[in-house]
C-alpha positions as CSV (number, residue, x, y, z in Angstrom):
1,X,0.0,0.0,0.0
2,X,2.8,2.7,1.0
3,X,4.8,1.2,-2.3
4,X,1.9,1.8,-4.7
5,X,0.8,5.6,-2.9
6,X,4.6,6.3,-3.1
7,X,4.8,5.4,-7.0
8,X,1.3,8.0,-7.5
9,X,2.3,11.1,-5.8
10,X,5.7,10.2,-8.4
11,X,3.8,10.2,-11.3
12,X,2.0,13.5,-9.6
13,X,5.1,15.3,-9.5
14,X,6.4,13.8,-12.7
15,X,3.2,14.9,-14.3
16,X,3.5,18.8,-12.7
17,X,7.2,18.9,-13.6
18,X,5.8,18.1,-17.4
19,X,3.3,20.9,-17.3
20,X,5.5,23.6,-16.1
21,X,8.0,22.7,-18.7
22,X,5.4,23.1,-21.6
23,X,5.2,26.9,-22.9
24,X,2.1,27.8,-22.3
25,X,0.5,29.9,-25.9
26,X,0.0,33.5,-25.2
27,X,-3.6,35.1,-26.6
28,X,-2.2,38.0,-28.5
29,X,-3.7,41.7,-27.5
30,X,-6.9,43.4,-28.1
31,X,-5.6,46.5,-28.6
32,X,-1.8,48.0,-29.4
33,X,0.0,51.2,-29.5
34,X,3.3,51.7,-31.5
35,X,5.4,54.6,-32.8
36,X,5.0,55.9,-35.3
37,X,7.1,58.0,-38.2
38,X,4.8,61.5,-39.4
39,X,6.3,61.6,-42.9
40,X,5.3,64.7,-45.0
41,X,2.0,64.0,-43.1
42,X,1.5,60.2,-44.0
43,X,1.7,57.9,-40.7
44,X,4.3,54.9,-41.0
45,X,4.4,51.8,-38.4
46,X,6.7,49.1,-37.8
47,X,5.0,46.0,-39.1
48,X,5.9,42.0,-39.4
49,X,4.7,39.5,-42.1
50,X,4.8,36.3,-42.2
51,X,7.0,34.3,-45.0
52,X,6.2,31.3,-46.9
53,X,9.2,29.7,-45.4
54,X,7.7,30.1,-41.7
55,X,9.6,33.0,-40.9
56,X,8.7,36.7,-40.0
57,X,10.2,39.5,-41.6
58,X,10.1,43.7,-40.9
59,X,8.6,45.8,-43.4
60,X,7.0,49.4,-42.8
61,X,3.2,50.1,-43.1
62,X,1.4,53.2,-43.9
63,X,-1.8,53.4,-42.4
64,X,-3.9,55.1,-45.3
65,X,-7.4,55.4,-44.3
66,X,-8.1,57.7,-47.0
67,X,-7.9,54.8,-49.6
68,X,-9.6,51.7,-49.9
69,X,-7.3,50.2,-51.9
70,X,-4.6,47.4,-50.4
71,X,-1.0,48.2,-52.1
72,X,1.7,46.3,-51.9
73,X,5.4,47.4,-52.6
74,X,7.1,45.4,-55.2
75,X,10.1,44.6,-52.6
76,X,7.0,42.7,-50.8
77,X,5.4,40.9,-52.9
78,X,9.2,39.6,-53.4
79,X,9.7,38.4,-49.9
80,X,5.8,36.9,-50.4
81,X,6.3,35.2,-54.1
82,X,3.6,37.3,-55.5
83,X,3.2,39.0,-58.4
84,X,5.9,39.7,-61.2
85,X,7.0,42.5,-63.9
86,X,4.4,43.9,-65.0
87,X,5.8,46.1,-67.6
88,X,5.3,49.5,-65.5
89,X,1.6,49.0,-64.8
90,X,0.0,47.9,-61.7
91,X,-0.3,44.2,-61.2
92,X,-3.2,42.5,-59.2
93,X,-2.5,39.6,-57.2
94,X,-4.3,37.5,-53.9
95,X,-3.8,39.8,-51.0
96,X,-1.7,38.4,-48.0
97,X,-3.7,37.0,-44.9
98,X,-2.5,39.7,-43.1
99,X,0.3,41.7,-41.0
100,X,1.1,42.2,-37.6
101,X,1.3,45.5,-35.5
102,X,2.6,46.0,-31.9
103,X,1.5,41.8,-31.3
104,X,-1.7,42.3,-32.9
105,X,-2.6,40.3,-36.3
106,X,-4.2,42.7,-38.5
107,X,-6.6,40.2,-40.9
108,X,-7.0,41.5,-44.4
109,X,-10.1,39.1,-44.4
110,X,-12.8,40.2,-47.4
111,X,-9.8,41.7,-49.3
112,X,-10.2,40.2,-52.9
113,X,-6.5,41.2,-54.3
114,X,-3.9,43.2,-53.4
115,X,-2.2,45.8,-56.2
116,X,1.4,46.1,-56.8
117,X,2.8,49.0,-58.7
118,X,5.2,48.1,-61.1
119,X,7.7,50.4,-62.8
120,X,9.4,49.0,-65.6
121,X,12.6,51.4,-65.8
122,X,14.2,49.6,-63.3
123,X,15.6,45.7,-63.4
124,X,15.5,45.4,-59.5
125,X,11.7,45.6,-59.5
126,X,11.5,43.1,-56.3
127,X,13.8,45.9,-54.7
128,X,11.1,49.3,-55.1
129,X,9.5,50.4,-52.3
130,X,5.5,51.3,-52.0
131,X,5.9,54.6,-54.3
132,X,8.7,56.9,-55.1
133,X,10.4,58.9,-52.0
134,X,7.7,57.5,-49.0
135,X,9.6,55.1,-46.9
136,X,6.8,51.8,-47.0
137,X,6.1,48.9,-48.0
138,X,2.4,48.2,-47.1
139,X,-0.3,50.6,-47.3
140,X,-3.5,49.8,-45.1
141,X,-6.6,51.2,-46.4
142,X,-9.7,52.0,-45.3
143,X,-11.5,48.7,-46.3
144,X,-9.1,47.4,-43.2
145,X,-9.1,49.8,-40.8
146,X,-12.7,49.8,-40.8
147,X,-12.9,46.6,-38.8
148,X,-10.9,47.6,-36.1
149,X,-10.9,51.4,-33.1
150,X,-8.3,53.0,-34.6
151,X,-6.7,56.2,-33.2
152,X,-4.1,58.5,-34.4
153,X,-2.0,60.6,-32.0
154,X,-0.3,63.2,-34.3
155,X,1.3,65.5,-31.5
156,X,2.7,62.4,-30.0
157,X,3.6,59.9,-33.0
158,X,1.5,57.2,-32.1
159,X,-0.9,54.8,-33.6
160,X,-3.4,52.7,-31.6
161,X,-5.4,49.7,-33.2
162,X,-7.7,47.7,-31.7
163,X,-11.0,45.4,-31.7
164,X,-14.1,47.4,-31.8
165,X,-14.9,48.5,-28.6
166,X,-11.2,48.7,-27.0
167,X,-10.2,52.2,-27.3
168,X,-11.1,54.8,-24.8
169,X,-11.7,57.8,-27.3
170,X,-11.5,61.3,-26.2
171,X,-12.5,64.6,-27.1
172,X,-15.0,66.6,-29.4
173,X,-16.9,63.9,-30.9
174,X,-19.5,63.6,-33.9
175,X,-21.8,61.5,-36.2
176,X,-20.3,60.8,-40.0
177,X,-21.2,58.5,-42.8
178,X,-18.9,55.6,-43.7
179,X,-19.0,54.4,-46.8
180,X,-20.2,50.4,-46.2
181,X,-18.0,49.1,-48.9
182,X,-14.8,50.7,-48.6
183,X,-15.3,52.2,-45.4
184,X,-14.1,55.8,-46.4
185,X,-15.6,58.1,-44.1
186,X,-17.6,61.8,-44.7
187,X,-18.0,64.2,-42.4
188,X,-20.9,67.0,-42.3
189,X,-19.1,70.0,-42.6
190,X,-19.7,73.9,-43.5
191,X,-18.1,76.2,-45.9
192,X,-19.4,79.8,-45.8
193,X,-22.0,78.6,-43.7
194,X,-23.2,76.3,-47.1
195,X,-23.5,72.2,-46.4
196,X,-21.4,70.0,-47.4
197,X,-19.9,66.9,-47.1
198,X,-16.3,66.3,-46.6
199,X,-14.2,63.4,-46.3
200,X,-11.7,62.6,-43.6
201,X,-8.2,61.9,-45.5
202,X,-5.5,60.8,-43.7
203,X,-3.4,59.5,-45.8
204,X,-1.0,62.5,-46.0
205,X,-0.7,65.6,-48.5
206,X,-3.2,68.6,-47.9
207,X,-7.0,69.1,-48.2
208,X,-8.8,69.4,-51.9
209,X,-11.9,70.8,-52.6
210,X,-13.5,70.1,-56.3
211,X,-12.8,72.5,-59.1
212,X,-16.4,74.2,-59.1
213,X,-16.4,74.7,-55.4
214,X,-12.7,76.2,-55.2
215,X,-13.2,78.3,-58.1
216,X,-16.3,79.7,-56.6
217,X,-14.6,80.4,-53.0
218,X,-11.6,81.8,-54.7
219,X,-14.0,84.6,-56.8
220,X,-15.8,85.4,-54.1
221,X,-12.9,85.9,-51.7
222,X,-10.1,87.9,-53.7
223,X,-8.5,88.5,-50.1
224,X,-7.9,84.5,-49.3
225,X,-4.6,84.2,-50.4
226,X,-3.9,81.7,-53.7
227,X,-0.6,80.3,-55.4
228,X,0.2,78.1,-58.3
229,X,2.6,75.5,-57.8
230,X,2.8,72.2,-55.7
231,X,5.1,73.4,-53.0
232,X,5.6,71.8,-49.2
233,X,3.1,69.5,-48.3
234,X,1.6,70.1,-51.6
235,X,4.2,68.4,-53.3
236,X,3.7,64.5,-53.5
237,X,5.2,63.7,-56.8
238,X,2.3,62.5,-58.1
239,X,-0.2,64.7,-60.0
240,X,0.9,65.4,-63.5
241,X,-0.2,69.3,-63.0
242,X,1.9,69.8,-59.9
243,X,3.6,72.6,-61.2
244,X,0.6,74.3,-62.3
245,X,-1.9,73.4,-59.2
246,X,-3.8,75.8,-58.0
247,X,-3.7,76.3,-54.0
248,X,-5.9,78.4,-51.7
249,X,-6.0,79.8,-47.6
250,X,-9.9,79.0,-46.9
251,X,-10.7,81.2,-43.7
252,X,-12.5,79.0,-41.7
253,X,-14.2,76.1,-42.3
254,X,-16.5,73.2,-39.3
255,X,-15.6,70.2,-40.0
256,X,-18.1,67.9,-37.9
257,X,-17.1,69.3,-34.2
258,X,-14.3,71.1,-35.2
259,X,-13.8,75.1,-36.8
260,X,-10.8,75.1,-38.5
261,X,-9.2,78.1,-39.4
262,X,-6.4,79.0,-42.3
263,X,-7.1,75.8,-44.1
264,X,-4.6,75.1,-47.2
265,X,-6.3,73.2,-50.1
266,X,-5.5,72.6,-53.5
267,X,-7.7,71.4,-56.7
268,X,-8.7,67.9,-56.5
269,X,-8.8,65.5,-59.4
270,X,-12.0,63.8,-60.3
271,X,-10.3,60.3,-59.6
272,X,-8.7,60.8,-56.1
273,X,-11.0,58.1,-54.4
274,X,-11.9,60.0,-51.3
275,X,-13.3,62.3,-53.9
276,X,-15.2,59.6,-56.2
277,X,-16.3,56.9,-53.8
278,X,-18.6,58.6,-51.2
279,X,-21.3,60.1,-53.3
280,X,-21.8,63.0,-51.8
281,X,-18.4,63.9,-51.0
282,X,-17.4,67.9,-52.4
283,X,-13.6,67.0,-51.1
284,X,-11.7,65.9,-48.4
285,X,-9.7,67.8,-44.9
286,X,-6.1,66.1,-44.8
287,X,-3.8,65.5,-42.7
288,X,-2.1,68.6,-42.7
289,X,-5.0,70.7,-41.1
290,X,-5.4,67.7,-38.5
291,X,-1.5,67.5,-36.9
292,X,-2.4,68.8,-34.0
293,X,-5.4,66.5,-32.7
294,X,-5.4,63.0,-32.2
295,X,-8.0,61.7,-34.1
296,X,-9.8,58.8,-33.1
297,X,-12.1,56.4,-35.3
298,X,-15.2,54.1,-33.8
299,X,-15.9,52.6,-37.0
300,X,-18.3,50.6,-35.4
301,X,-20.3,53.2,-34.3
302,X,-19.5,55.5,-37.4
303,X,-17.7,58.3,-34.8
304,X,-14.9,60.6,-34.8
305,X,-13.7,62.0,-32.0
306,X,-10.7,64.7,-32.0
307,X,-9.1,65.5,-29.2
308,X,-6.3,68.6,-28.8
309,X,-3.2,67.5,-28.6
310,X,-1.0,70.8,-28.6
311,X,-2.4,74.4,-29.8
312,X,1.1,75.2,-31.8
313,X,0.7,77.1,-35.1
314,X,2.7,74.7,-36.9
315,X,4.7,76.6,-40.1
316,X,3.4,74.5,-43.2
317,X,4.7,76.3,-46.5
318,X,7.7,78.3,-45.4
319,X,9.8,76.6,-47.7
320,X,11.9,77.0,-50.6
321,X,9.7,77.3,-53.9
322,X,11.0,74.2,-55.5
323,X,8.5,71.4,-57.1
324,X,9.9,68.2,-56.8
325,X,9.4,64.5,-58.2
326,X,10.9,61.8,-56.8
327,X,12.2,59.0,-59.0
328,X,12.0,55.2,-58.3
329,X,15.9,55.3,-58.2
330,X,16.1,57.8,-55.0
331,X,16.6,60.5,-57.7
332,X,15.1,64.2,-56.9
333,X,14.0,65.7,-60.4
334,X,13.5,69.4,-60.2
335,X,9.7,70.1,-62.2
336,X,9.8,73.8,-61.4
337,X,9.7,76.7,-59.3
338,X,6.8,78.5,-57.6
339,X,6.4,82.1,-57.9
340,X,6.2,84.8,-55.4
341,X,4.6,87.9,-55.9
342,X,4.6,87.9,-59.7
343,X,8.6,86.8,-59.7
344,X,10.6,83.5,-59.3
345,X,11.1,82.3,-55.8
346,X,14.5,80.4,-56.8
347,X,17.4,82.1,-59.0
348,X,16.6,80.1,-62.4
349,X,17.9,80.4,-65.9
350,X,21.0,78.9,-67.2
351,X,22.6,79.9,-63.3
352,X,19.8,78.5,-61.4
353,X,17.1,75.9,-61.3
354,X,15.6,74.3,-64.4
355,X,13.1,72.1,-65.1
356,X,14.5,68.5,-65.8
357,X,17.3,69.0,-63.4
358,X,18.3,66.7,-60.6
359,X,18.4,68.3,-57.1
360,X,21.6,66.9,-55.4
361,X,21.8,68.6,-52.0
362,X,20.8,70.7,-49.7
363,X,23.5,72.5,-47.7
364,X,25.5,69.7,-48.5
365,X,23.2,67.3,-47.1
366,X,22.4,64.7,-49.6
367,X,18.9,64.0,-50.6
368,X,19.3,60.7,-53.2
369,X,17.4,57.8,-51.3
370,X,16.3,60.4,-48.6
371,X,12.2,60.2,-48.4
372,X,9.9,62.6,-49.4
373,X,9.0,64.5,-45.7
374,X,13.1,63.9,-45.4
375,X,13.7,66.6,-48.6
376,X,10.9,69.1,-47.6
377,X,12.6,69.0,-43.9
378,X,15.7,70.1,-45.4
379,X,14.2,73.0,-47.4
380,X,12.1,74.2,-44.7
381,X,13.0,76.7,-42.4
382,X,12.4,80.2,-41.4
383,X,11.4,82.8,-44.0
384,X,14.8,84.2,-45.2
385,X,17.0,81.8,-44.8
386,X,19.6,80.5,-47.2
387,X,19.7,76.9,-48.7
388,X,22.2,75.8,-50.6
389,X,21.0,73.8,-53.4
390,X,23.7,71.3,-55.2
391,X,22.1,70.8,-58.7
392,X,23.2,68.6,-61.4
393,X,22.4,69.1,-65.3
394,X,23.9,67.1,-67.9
395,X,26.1,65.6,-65.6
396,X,27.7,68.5,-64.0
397,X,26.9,70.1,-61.1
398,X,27.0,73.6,-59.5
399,X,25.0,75.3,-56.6
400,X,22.4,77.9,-56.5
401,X,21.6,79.6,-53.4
402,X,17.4,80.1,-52.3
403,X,15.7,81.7,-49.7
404,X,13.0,80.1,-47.6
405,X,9.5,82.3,-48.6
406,X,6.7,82.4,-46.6
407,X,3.6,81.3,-49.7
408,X,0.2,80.7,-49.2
409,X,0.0,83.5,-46.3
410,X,-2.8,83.6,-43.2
411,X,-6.1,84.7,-44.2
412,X,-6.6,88.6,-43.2
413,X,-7.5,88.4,-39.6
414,X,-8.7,91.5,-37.7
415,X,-9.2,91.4,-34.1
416,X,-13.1,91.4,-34.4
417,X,-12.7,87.9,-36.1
418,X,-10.3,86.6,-33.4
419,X,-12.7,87.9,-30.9
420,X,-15.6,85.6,-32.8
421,X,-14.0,82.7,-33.7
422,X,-12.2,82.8,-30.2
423,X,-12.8,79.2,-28.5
C-alpha cells in the first residue's frame, strides 16, 4: 500500500514537472500602441509578415485610411512570391492573410486582391519600395481599418489599433457617414456657412476641394490668399499638374465638431478616391490641417472624435519654392519653381534651377534615397533663410543659393474675427 501511494504522488510530480516545462500559448492583444514616423504627413508603423518559409520578416506600413485600396510594394510581394513584372503597370495579385502590428494580427479578411505597382525602368523591381520617395512597404486602407478602433496621435507619433470596442476615445466627438463598402468616411461640414460633405483623409498631403467649389470660393474671396505650384506638403510627386496646381488659404471652415481656421487646399482630381467613392463627398480635410489633434475612429459606431493634442501654429509652407518629383531610383528631379509675388522664388535660368534638373543637395546634405517628408525638412525653415541647393544638369553640377519664402499667407485676420471665432 505505501509502495503503490509512493509510486502516485511520483507520477503526480512527474506529471507537474511536465506541465510547467510546456510553454504555455499566449492570446495575442486586443488593442496596441506603437510609434510611429509623421512623414510629409502620412503615418508609418513598424510592421511583421509572415513568409512562406515560416519565418517573419520587418517591413514598414502606412496606415492610409483615405484609400480603400490594399498596395503592396514590389520589394514585398518579393519576400511573399507574389506577383511579377508587370511592364510599369500595376499588377493585381491575392492579397496576403494579413500583417502584424505592436503583437496584434491585423486580418486582411474580405480583401479580394492586393495591387502592386510596377515600374518598368528599373531591373530590381523586387527591390522598389510602395511609391517613389515614401519610406513603406504596405499601405492599409480604409477597407481594413474599418474593422478595427483606430486612433491616431499626431502631436505624439503614435498609432493605436484595436478590436471594436477597445479604445477609450476622447474629445469633441461627432456623427459621420462611412462608406459600407470601402469604409471611407464623410463628415458634415460647412463652408461659408453652405453644407457639405467632406471626407476625412489621412493619408497624407493637404485638403482638396473640387474645381467648381474652389473656383467659386476663390472669386468670391479675392482676399484668401492663392498660389500656383505644388510646394511643401503640396508636393507629393504624383499629380501630373503639380507645377501648375492651384492652391488656396480658406478662412475657416466646421468640419463635424471642429472650426478650423487657415485651411490650405489645393484642386482635387476627379479620380482621387476619397473624392469619387462617397457620393456626396465635395472634397476631403487632410492631414495637414489635423496635426495637432489626435483623431480617433469608432468605426463601429461611425464616430470621430478629435481631441487637442498641442495648440502650436505649426509653419506649413515656409519653404523653398521648389517642385519636386521623386524617381524610383532615389533620384530628386526638379519640375519647377513656384512664384512669389509675380517673380521667381528660386534664381533660375542657365545659373539656377531648371526644369529637368536633378536636385543633389541641400547644404550639403544629400537627398538621393532620402524620403519625401526627409527633402521638404531640409528646405524648410524660417522665412529668409539661405539653402544651398547642389544641382546637377547634364552631368555637372554647380550650386544655386534660395531663400525660404513664406507662400500661401494667413487669411486677413482682424481682431473682431479673433474675438468671434475665439474658442
Amino acid at each position: 500500500m505505501i509502495l503503490r501511494c509512493a509510486i502516485v504522488v511520483a507520477l503526480l510530480l512527474s506529471a507537474c514537472g511536465f506541465a510547467q516545462d510546456k510553454p504555455v500559448a499566449q492570446s495575442q492583444p486586443k488593442v496596441v500602441t506603437v510609434p510611429a514616423t509623421i512623414d510629409h504627413n502620412r503615418l508609418i508603423v513598424d510592421a511583421e509578415i509572415s513568409l512562406p518559409n515560416g519565418s517573419t520578416q520587418r517591413v514598414r506600413a502606412w496606415i492610409n485610411p483615405g484609400s480603400p485600396d490594399l498596395f503592396i510594394s514590389p520589394y514585398m510581394a518579393h519576400l511573399l512570391g507574389l506577383g511579377g513584372l508587370c511592364g510599369g503597370q500595376t499588377c493585381e495579385t491575392a492579397a496576403p492573410p494579413g500583417i502584424a502590428i505592436g503583437g496584434i494580427e491585423i486580418s486582411f479578411r474580405g480583401m479580394k486582391n492586393a495591387k502592386i505597382p510596377m515600374r518598368s525602368q528599373r531591373g530590381d523591381t523586387e527591390e522598389l519600395p510602395l511609391a517613389p520617395g515614401i519610406d513603406a512597404d504596405i499601405a492599409i486602407p480604409s477597407a481594413v481599418l474599418r474593422n478595427y478602433d483606430v486612433l491616431i496621435d499626431y502631436p505624439g507619433r503614435k498609432f493605436t489599433i484595436g478590436q471594436p470596442g477597445t479604445i477609450h476615445f476622447l474629445g469633441s466627438s461627432g456623427k459621420v457617414q462611412i462608406n459600407a463598402e470601402n469604409g471611407l468616411i464623410g463628415i458634415p461640414s460647412r463652408i461659408e456657412n453652405k453644407k457639405y460633405d467632406l471626407a476625412l483623409d489621412l493619408s497624407g498631403g493637404i485638403s482638396v476641394l473640387p474645381p467648381d467649389l474652389f473656383n467659386a470660393l476663390s472669386t468670391a474671396h479675392a482676399d484668401w490668399p492663392t498660389m500656383v505650384g505644388a510646394v511643401g506638403p503640396a508636393n507629393g510627386g504624383e499629380r501630373a499638374d503639380e507645377t501648375k496646381l492651384r492652391l488656396m488659404r480658406l478662412d475657416r471652415v466646421q468640419f463635424g465638431p471642429l472650426f478650423l481656421t487657415n485651411v490650405p487646399v489645393a484642386v482635387a482630381e476627379k479620380d482621387q478616391p476619397q473624392v469619387s467613392s462617397m457620393l456626396s463627398t465635395n472634397g476631403a480635410i487632410a492631414a495637414e490641417a489635423l496635426l495637432n489633434y489626435r483623431v480617433g475612429i469608432d468605426y463601429a459606431h461611425s464616430m470621430v472624435y478629435f481631441d487637442i493634442g498641442r495648440l502650436a501654429n505649426l509653419p506649413d509652407f515656409d519653404v523653398v519654392g521648389l517642385i519636386l518629383k521623386p524617381e524610383d531610383d532615389g533620384r530628386y528631379t526638379i519640375l519647377g519653381t513656384a512664384d512669389l509675388d509675380g517673380k521667381p522664388s528660386v534664381p533660375t535660368g542657365q545659373d539656377g534651377a531648371q526644369a529637368g534638373d536633378e536636385l543633389i543637395a541641400v547644404n550639403d546634405n544629400p537627398v538621393h534615397g532620402a524620403t519625401l517628408g526627409a527633402v521638404w525638412s531640409l528646405l524648410g525653415g524660417t522665412p529668409g533663410q539661405e539653402r544651398v541647393l547642389t544641382i546637377e544638369r547634364a552631368g555637372k553640377q554647380f550650386t544655386v543659393t534660395a531663400q525660404v519664402q513664406h507662400f500661401l499667407a494667413e487669411t486677413p485676420d482682424t481682431d473682431e474675427k479673433k474675438a468671434k471665432h475665439k474658442r
